[in-house]
N, C-alpha and C positions, 0 to 999 in steps of 0.2 A: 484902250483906244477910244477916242473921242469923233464921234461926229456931226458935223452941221450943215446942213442942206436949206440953199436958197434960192429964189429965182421964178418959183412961179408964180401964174397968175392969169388973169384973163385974155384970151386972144382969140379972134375968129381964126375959124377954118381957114387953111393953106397959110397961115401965118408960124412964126417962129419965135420959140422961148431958147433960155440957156441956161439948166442947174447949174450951180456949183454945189462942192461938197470941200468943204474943209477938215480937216483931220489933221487930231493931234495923236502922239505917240510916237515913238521910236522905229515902229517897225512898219511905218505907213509906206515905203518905199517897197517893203519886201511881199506886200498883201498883196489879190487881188482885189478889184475894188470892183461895185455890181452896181447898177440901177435897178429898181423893182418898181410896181407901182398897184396900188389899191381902187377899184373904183365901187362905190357904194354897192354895198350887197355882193361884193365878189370877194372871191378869195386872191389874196398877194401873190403875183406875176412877176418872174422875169422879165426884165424889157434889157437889159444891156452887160457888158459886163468887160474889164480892160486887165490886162496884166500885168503885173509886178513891175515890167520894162515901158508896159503903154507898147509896146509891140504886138499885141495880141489882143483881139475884139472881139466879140462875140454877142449875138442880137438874136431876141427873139424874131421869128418872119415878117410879124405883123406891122414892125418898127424899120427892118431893114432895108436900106436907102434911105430911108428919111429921117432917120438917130444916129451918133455919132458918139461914141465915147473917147474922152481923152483924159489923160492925170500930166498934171507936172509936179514929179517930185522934187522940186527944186520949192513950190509956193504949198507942199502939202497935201494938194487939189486935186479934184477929178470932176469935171463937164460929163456933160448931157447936152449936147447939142441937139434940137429938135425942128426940124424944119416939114414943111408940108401938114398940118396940124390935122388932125381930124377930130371932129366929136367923141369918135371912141376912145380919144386918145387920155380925155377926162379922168383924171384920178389924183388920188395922194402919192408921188410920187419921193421914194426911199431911196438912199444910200445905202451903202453895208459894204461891209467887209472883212476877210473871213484869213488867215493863214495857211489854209488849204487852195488845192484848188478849182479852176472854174466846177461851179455845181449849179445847175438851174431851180433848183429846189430852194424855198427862200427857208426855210425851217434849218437847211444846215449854215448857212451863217450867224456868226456869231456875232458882230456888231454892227450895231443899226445907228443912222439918224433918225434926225425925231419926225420929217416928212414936210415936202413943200404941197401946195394945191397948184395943181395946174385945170384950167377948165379953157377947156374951148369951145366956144359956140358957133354955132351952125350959120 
């Protein structure tokens, strides 16, 4: 499984971005698929995460109401909607996805994209 994650970039506070994440492979349909995200000097977070169906969501607190995860397995894809921005929201923000299921732990996924930058300023 292949992935590619695009979409960030600079936005003020209370403004709105939208990852994408493309994936290739066969079994992109049957995976969960997860957001994560890195911000300098920290260790790689949970921030979202959708199921196999896109029926099932799951958010870190810090993020919930104002992220949004969705896949269409019809284009490959899975979103990150992010609306209400804040400063801390600042990181390299990852893909991944994994044949198990949901785990908030980013260390048990097994396939990553390669990371978008989102930064928001104040």
């Amino acid at each position: 499984v292949q992935l590619q994650a695009c979409g960030g970039g600079l936005v003020q506070a209370g403004g709105s971005l939208r990852l994408s994440c493309a994936a290739s492979g066969r079994t992109f349909s049957t995976y969960i698929m997860g957001w994560f995200r890195q911000a300098p000097g920290k260790e790689r977070e949970f921030v979202a995460a959708v199921s196999w169906s896109g029926k099932s969501t799951y958010y870190t607190d810090s993020v919930e109401g104002r992220f949004a995860a969705s896949k269409d397995n019809t284009k490959n894809t899975v979103f990150l909607q992010m609306n209400s921005l804040k400063p801390e929201d600042t990181a390299v923000y990852y893909c991944a996805t994994d044949p198990g299921g949901f785990q908030r732990d980013y260390s048990l996924w097994h396939y990553w994209g390669q990371g978008t930058h989102v930064t928001v300023s104040s």
